[in-house]
N, C-alpha and C positions, 0 to 999 in steps of 0.2 A: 581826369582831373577837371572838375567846374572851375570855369573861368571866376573871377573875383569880383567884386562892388564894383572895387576901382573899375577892372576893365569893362565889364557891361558899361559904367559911366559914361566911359571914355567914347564906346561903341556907339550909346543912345545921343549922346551930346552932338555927334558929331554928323549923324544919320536926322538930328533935327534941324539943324545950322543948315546942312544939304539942301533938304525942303524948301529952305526959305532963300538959297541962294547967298548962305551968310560965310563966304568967304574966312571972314576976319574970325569969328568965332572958331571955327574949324579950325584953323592955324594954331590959336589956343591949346588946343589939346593933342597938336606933334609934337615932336622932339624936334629941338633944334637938327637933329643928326636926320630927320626920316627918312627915309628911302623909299621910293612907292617901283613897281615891278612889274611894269603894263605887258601882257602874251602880244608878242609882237612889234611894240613899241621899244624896248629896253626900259631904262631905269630914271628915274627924274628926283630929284633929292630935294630937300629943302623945306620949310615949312611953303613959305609963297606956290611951291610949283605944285607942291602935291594937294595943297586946301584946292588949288585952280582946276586938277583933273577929278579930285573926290567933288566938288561942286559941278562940273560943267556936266556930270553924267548923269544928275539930278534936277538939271535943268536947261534941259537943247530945248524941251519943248511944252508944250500945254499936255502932252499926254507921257512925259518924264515924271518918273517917281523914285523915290528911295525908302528900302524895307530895313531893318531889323532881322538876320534870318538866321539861323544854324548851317554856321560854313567849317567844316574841316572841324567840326566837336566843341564849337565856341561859337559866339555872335562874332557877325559880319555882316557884309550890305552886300542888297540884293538891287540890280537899279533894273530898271522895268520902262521897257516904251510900248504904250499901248495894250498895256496886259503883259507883253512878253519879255521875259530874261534877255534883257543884251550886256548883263554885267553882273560879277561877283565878284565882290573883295573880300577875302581873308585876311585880318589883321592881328598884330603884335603891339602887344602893351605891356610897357616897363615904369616901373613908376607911376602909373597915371597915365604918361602919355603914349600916345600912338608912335612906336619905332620903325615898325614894316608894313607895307601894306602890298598884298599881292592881286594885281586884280588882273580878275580875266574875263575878255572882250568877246575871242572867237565863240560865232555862233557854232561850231562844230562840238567847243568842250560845254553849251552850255543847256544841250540838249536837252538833260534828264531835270532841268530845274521843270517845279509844278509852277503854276500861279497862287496859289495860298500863303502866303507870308505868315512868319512863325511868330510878328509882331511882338516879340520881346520887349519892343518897349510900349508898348501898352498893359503886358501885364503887370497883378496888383502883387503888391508883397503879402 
């Protein structure tokens, strides 16, 4: 199944907000209910807590990024220090907005990512 408008939307909106350290916009597009699912961490809910962990992994540093990527047969984020994979979020979208978000940290599961970003949201329709 291809993911829908809405969810890409919801995917690229929030993967731009990221970039720019925009907290508040990100919040926008959770669910009041979200739940975020850090390997390692456990669970943090809320709009506030999760806009706080999907921005702060897009911006620890001058060489933090956030991608647009094919995670799990759908867009997801890919976050990148220095070139390298230290982050991937699989996400769920109900409505429009972001319900789950499962992200994983361990450098051990995140071996097999490339450096080429699948940049979804740059492509043209």
């Amino acid at each position: 199944m291809h993911p829908s408008n809405a969810y890409d939307a919801a995917v690229v909106a929030v993967a731009t907000a990221c970039r720019t350290g925009d907290s508040l916009t990100v919040s926008t597009w959770l669910a009041a209910s979200v739940v975020a699912v850090v390997d390692g961490e456990g669970e943090r809910t809320g709009r506030g807590s999760v806009s706080t962990l999907l921005v702060q992994h897009a911006t620890t540093d001058h060489q933090s990024s956030v991608s647009v990527e094919w995670v799990n047969g759908q867009s997801g984020l890919a976050y990148r220090r220095g070139g390298r994979v230290v982050g991937i979020a699989a996400i769920s979208v109900e409505h429009g907005l972001i319900e789950r978000v499962w992200l994983v940290l361990s450098p051990d599961k995140l071996h097999h990512w490339t450096l080429g970003p699948f940049d979804l949201d740059q492509q043209e329709d």
